[in-house]
C-alpha positions in Angstrom: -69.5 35.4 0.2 -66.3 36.3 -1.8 -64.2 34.0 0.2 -66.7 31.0 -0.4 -65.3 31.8 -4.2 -62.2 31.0 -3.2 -63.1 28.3 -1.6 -64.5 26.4 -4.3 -61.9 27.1 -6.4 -59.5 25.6 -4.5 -61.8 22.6 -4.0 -62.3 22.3 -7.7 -58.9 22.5 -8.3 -57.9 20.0 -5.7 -61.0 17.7 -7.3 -58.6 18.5 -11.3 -55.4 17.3 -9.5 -56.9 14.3 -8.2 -58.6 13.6 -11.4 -55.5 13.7 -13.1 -53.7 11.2 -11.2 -54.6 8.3 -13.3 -53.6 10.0 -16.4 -50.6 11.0 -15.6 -49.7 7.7 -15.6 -47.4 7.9 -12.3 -46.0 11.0 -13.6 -44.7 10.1 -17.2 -46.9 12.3 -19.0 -45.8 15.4 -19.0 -48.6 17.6 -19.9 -51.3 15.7 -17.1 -48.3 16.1 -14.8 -47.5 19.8 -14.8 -51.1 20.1 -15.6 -52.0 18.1 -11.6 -49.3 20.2 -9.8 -50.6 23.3 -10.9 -53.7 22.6 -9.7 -52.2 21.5 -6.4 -50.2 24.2 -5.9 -53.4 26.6 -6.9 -55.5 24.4 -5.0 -53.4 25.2 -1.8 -52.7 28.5 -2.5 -56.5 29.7 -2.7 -56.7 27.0 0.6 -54.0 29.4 2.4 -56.0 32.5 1.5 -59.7 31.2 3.2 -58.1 30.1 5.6 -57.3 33.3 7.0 -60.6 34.5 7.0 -62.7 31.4 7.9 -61.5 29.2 10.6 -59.6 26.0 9.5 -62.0 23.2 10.9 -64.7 24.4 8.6 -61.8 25.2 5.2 -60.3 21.9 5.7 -63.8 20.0 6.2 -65.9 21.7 3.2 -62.3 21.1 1.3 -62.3 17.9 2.3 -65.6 16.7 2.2 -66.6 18.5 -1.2 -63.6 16.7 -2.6 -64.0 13.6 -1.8 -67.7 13.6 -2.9 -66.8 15.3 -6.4 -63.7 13.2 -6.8 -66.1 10.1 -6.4 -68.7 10.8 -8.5 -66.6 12.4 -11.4 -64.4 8.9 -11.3 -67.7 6.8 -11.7 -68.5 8.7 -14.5 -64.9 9.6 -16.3 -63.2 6.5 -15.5 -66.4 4.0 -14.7 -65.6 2.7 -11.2 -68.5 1.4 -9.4 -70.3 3.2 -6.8 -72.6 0.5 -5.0 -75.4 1.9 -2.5 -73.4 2.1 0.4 -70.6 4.2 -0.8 -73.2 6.4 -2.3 -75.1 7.0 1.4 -71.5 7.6 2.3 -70.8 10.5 0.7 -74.2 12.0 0.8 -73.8 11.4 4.7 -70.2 13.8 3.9 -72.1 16.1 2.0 -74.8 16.4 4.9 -72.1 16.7 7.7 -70.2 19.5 5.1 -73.2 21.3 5.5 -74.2 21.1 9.0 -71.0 21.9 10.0 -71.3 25.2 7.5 -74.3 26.3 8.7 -73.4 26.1 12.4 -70.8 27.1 12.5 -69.5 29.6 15.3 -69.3 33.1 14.3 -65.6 34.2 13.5 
């Protein structure tokens, strides 16, 4: 269970990095800059540690998937880009494939 810790952390910093992006305004502000490559470098470094104990396929999807779900929905709120009804089913339909592939997953 301790290594799905790790996990999210490195999904929720991936998700701060990302989020940053805009604000760092192509990397002339200095504080959202170092601010997004230490979350990418923690992201990947926390990504490195799962993935020695869970097998990649299922690190890299729920990293993946997660992120691109939170990165979505935190961008519709923070920064008020539209999310129309398709893109929505979209990534619930990531978020239900993240979690199928989770639960059956082969044992490692």
């Amino acid at each position: 269970m301790y290594i799905y810790v790790i996990l999210f952390a490195a999904i929720a910093f991936e998700v701060l990095g990302t989020m940053l992006l805009p604000t760092s305004q192509n990397f002339t502000k200095p504080l959202p800059t170092s601010i997004l490559f230490a979350s990418y470098g923690l992201s990947f470094y926390f990504l490195a540690l799962v993935s020695q104990k869970l097998p990649l396929s299922i690190v890299y999807a729920s990293w993946a998937g997660i992120g691109v779900f939170s990165v979505a929905i935190l961008s519709y709120i923070f920064y008020k880009q539209a999310l129309n009804w398709q893109t929505i089913t979209g990534l619930f339909l990531i978020v239900i494939g993240v979690t199928i592939v989770n639960l059956y997953k082969a044992q490692y």
